[in-house]
NUTOR-977423 format. One record per residue (C-alpha): x, y, z. Coordinates in steps of 0.5 Angstrom, whole numbers, plus 2048, in hexadecimal, padded with zeros to 3 digits. Example, Ala and Ser with C-alpha at 12.3 -4.5 7.8 and 13.67 -1.06 7.14 Angstrom:
8197F7810
81B7FE80E
END
This chain:
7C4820826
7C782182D
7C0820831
7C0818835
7BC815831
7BC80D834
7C2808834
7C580582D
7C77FE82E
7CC7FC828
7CF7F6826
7D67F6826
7D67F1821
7D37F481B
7D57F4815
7DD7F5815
7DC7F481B
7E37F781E
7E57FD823
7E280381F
7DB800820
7DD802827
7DF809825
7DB80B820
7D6809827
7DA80D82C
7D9813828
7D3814827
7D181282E
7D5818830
7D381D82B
7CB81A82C
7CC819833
7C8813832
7CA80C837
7CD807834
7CD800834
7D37FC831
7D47F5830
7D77EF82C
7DC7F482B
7E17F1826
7DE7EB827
7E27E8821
7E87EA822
7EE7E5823
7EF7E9829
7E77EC82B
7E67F1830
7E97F8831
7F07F982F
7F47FE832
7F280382D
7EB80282E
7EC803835
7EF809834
7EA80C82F
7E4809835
7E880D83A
7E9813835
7E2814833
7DF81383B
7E481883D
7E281E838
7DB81D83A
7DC819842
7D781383F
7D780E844
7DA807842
7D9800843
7DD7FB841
7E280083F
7E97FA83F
7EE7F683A
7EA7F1837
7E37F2839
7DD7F2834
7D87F5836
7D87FC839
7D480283C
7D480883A
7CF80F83D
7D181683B
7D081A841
7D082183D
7D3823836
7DA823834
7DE827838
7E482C835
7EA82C838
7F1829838
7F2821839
7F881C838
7F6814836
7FC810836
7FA809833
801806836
7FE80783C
7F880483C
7FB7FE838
8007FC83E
8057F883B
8017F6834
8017FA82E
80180182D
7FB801828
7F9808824
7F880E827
7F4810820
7EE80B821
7EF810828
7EF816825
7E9814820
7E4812827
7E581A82A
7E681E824
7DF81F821
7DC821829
7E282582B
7E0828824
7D982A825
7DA82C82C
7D883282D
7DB838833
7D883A839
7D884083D
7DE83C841
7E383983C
7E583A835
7E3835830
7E983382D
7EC82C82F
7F382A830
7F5822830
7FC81F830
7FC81882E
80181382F
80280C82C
802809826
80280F820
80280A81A
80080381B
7FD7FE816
7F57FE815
7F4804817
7F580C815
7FC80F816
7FD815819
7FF817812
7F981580F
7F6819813
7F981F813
7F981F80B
7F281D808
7ED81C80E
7EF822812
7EE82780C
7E6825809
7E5825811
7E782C810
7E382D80A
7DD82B80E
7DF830815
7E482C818
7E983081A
7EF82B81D
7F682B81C
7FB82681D
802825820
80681F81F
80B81F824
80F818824
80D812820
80B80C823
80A80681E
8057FF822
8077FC825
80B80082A
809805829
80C80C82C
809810828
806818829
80181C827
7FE823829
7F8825825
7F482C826
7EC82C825
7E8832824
7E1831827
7DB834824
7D4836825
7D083481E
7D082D81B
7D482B815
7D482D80E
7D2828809
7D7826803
7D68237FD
7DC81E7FA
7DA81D7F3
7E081D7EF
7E781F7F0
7EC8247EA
7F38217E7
7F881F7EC
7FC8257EE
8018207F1
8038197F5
80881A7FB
80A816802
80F813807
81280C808
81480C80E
818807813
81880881A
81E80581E
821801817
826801812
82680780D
825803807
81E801809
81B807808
81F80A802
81D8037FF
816803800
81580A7FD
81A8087F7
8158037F5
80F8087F6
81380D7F2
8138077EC
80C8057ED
80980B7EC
80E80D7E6
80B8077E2
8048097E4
8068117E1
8068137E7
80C8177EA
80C8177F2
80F81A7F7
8118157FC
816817802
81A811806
81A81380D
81E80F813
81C81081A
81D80E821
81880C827
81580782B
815802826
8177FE81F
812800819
811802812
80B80580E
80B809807
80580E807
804811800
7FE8167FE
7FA8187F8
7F98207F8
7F48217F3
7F28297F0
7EB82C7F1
7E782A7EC
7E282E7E9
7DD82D7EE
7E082C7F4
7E682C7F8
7ED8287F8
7ED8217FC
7F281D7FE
7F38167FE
7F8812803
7FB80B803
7FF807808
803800808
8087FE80E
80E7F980D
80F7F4812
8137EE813
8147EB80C
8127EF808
8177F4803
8167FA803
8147FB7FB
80E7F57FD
80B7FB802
80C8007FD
8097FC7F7
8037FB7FC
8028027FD
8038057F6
7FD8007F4
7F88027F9
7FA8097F6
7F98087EE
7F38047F0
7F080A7F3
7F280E7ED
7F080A7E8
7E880A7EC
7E88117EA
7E48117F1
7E78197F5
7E68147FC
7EB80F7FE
7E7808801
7EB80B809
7E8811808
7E1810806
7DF80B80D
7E3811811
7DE81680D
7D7813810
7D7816817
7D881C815
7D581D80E
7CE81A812
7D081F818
7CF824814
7C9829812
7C882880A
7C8822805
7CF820803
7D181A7FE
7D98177FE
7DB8137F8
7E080E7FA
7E48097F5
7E28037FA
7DC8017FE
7DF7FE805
7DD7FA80A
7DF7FF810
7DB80480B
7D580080B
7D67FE812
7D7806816
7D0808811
7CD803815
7D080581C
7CD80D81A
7C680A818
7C680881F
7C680E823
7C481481D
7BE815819
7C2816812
7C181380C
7C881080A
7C880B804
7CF808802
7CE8077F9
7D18017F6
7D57FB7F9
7DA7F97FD
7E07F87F9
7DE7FD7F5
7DE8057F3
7D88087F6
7D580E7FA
7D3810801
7CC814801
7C9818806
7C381B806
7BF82080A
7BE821810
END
């Protein structure tokens, strides 16, 4: 997959249409070391162009790879970019406040996200290691995308199943839009392909956890929000750990993050399902936590082991990796359809996506 085999000219517009067209695209440019031409990036968006985040991740990906970029600024919709070798292991600080200038901090998970599969796969040369060290500065929690949190406890543990030796270190939260926030991650190169995995079905919840977290508010706003959780999830049956937790940093922002554990079942290995909410003016505390126990008992009614976040996430590397893998999710989403097509345009897999959107459903792999 490495080998140059032609430009891929993709259409930021497609389907979903948002930043993770661009990322999805990014990284496996790197990891194929095939030229990429981008354009109409987020061209539907109320603000079309590359954000500070995508800018970052742009930046990153180049930067482990020393790709050649063209178009590489704030607002641009169309952008170049020409791997000059593989990925290359080694220690690197992206910081998406910076690259924002004054604007908003934006993610710095969507960041993690474009460098981490070809750091994983980066494999060591007689001149350094393959192990990676990235520090990430920005927002580590913020709508729309995946939390820091999420990361850590139910994308990063199937990735580990898969080969992928990562670990997370959440220095300091940093809520959108300041911002503020720390990340250290660790990633283990490696020299073979991944592993597939098969994610048909789940065994009984072992247990629900979580935080309520407030950054720079009163104390109440937290203890509400995982009192209301607490309650919601009683009604269902379902008795939850979920820990108010006050904290200090760039700037005001609250969010509660619970998790589905879910024991091994007979054919296979636990998962765990991850849901967020995030308050914002206007908007009691109990009405974000209700918010957030709904998506979870939705998902536990679907009796699917993956949730619909995890399940776009699992494209790339279940399509990267050497055997035929299948994930059954309680709801088909566009992002899911969408990265299934950013993958068909630069790997020869079979990738089908089973039912339709809004719906449960099922990520195939075949064979490569």
């Amino acid at each position: 997959m490495g080998e140059w085999q032609g430009e891929v000219v993709v259409d930021g517009s497609h389907g979903e249409g948002g930043g993770q067209v661009l990322r999805s695209a990014l990284t496996l440019a790197t990891i194929t070391g095939r030229s990429l031409r981008i354009e109409r990036i987020r061209a539907g968006r109320r603000k079309p162009g590359l954000r500070p985040q995508h800018l970052t991740g742009v930046r990153a990906a180049a930067a482990v790879c020393k790709a050649r970029l063209e178009g590489d600024e704030l607002g641009s919709q169309t952008l170049t970019f020409v791997p000059s070798g593989p990925p290359r292991p080694g220690e690197y600080a992206f910081d998406v406040a910076e690259v924002a200038q004054r604007g908003s901090a934006g993610s710095v998970g969507l960041v993690l996200q474009t460098v981490l599969l070809p750091l994983a796969l980066a494999a060591p040369d007689r001149d350094r290691s393959a192990e990676s060290r990235l520090t990430l500065r920005g927002g580590t929690h913020a709508a729309w995308a995946p939390s820091v949190s999420y990361l850590e406890h139910a994308f990063l543990p199937i990735l580990n199943r898969m080969g992928v030796r990562t670990g997370v270190e959440l220095a300091c939260w940093g809520f959108y839009p300041a911002g503020g926030g720390e990340v250290q991650v660790r990633i283990a190169g490696r020299e073979g392909p991944l592993s597939s995995i098969q994610l048909t079905e789940r065994g009984e919840l072992h247990r629900v956890w979580g935080t309520a977290a407030a950054m720079n508010l009163p104390a109440h706003i937290p203890q509400r929000m995982a009192d209301r959780a607490r309650n919601v999830l009683a009604e269902a049956g379902f008795e939850a750990q979920v820990k108010p937790r006050r904290l200090r940093g760039a700037g005001p922002g609250a969010g509660i993050f619970l998790f589905a554990e879910y024991a091994p079942s007979p054919s296979g290995e636990g998962v765990v399902a991850g849901f967020s909410a995030y308050g914002r003016r206007g908007l009691p505390a109990e009405r974000v936590a209700e918010a957030v126990c709904q998506e979870l008992l939705a998902h536990h009614r679907s009796g699917a082991p993956v949730d619909p976040h995890l399940a776009d996430q699992l494209v790339l590397p279940l399509a990267l990796a050497e055997g035929e893998s299948r994930a059954v999710t309680s709801r088909v989403s566009h992002h899911l359809l969408t990265n299934v097509w950013v993958a068909r345009q630069f790997l020869a897999r079979e990738l089908t996506v089973e039912g339709e959107p809004g719906s449960p459903g099922a990520l195939v792999v075949g064979a490569p």
